[in-house]
N, C-alpha and C positions, 0 to 999 in steps of 0.2 A: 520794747516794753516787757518782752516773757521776761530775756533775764535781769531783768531790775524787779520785778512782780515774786520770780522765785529766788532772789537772792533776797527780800524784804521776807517774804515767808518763810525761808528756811530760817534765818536769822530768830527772826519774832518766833517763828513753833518751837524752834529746840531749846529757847529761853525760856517759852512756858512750859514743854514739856520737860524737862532740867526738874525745873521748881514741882511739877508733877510727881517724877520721880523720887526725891528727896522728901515728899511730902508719905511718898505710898513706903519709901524704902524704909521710913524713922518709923511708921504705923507696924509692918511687919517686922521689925525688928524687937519691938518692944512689945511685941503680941498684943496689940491692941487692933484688931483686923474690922472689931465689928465698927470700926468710924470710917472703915474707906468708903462702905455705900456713900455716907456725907461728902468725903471729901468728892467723889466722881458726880453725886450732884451738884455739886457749885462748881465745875467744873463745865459739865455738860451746861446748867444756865449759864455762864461765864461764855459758850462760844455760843450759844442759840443768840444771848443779847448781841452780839459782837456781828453776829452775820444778818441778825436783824438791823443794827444801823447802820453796816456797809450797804443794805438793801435800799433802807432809806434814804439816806444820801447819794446813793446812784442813780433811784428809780422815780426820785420824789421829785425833779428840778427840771421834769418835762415841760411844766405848765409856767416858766420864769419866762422872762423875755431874755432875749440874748446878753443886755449888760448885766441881768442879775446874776444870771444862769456865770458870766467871768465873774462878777464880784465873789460870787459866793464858791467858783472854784479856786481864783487865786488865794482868798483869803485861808481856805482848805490846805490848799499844796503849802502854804505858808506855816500852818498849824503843824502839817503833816512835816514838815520841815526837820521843826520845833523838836517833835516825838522820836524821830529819828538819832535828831544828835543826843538827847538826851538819853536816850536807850545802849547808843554804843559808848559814853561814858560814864551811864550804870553801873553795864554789867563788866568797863574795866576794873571799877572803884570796888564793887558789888561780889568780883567773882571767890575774893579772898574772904570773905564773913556770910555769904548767902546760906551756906546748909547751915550751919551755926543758928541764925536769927529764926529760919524759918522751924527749924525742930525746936527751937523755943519757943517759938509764938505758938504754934503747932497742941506744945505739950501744955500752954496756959489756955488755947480753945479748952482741951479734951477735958480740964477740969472746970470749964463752966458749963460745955455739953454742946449736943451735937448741933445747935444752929449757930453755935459759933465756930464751929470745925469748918462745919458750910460756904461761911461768909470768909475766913480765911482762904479756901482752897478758891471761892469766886475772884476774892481782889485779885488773889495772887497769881492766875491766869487773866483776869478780867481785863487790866491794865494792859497786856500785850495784843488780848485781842481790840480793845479799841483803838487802839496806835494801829493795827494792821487793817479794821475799817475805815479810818481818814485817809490811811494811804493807797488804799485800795480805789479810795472815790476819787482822790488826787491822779492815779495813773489812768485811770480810765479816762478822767477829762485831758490828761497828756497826750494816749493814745490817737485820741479823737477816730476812732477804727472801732468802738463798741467796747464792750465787756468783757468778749470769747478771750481773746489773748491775755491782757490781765492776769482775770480768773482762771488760767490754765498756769498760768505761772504760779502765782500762791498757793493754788492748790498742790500742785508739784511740789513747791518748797515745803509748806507744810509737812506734807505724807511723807518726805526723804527725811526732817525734822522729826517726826513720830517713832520713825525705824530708827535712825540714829540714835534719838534716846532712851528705844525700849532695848538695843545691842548695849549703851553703854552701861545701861540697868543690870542687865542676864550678863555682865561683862564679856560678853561675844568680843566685842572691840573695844578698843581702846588706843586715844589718837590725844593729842596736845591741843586740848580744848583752848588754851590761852592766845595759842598761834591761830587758829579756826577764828575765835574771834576777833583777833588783831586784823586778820587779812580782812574780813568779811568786814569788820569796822573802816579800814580806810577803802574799801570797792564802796560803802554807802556812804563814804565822805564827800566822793565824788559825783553819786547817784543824787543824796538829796540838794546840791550841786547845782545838778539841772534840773529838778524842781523847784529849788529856789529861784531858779530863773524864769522856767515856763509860768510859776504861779506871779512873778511882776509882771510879765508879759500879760497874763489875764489881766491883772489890775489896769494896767495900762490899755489893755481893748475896753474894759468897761469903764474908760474917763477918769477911774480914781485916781490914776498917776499918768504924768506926762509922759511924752517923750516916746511916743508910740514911733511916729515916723525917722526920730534919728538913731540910724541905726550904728552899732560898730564895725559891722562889716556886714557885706550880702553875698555868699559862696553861692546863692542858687545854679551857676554854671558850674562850677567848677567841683562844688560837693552838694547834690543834690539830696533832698532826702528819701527823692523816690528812687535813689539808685540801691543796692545792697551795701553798699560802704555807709552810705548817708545813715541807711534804715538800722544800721548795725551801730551806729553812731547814736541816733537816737533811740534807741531800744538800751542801750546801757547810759548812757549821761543825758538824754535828753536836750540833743543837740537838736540847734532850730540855725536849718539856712540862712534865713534871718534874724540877725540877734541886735537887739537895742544897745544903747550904751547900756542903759540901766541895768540890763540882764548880766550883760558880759560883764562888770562891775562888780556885782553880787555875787557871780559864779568865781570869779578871782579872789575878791576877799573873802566867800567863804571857804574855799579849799586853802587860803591862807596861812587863817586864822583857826581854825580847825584842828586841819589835819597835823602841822606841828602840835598841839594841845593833847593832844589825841597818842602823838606818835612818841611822848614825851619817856625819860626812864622812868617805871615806877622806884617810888621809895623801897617798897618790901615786894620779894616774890609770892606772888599769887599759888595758894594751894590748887590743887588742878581739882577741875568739879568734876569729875568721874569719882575720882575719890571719895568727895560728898557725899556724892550720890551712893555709893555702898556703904556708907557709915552707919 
């Protein structure tokens, strides 16, 4: 679970911190300095909201009875699914027009004024930090081991996502962001993977779908999860010693159907976002 937690947060932080960047690089460039206070408030509300509904949805589903407590995880891991694929083919789509739209949208806030600078710099982190609460509350009911691990993972990802993109800002460094996220897009191909699986498996503990008891294989001997192979197995794909059909079904067609999509050639070469970002 760490590294699926910090491979989810470094992903998610360097995407909104990117758009951070690009936001703060267009304001000092064009000496417009006095709206970053705005933009770093919708920013700073953008992660208070975001860590306030991973809190709820983690700390709030004490008082469910055990099939709510799966309905309302599996149907999560499934959302959280959703957020994931969609995010790694964003920012493939996304990575060649992103500084472009957002130093537009940017420059059409600053002439309506600063609550719309605000609400700009909010969406525009806000969106990643909700995807990284549903996934947050998704791995923690994977885990079934607590919060501590998780939340050490994203935290991690995050803060190595913050340094990386204040280095690729100060251009300290500079690395082939299109490879970064190709790789990191098919490691979460296979990551929401086994959450698409562990969150049927909920549905299927809380009665909403069959087929609980017929499984497609049972390695409990032979690949345990409380071994370190197993644990290291299920900490990156969310491997379960016991897998239903339904599971193992899911997990095959979605690493299918995906990750070809995914892996596909683009039309046009992507401009590299460091560049963006000093523009």
């Amino acid at each position: 679970m760490w590294f699926a937690s910090a491979l989810i947060g470094l992903r998610e932080g360097l995407e909104a911190a990117l758009v951070v960047s690009i936001l703060v690089a267009f304001l000092v460039k064009t000496e417009r300095r006095h709206a970053l206070h705005w933009v770093w408030l919708g920013v700073g509300v953008a992660v208070l909201l975001s860590v306030g509904v991973g809190a709820i949805l983690t700390y709030s589903t004490a008082q469910l009875t055990f099939e709510q407590q799966e309905l309302l995880g599996g149907t999560l891991s499934i959302v959280a699914v959703g957020f994931v694929t969609a995010m790694i083919f964003w920012m493939r789509k996304a990575s060649r027009t992103i500084a472009a739209e957002l130093r537009g949208k940017l420059d059409e806030a600053l002439d309506v004024g600063p609550a719309a600078v605000l609400v700009l710099s909010f969406f525009a982190v806000g969106r990643e930090g909700l995807e990284t609460a549903v996934f947050f509350y998704s791995t923690v009911q994977t885990a079934q081991g607590g919060t501590t691990e998780p939340l050490i993972g994203f935290t991690a990802g995050i803060l190595v996502a913050i340094v990386l993109a204040y280095l690729i800002y100060r251009g300290a460094v500079r690395f082939d962001l299109g490879k970064f996220f190709t790789i990191t897009g098919v490691l979460l191909v296979f990551v929401a993977a086994g959450v698409l699986g562990y969150g049927l498996h909920d549905l299927q503990e809380a009665a909403f779908l069959p087929g609980l008891t017929t499984l497609a294989f049972d390695a409990s001997a032979a690949l345990p999860e409380t071994s370190w192979y197993g644990a290291l197995l299920k900490g990156i794909f969310n491997y379960s010693q016991q897998t239903t059909v339904l599971q193992a079904v899911a997990w095959i067609a979605y690493v299918a159907i995906v990750l070809p999509l995914f892996l596909r050639p683009k039309k046009k070469v992507a401009a590299p976002v460091a560049a963006a970002v000093k523009e």
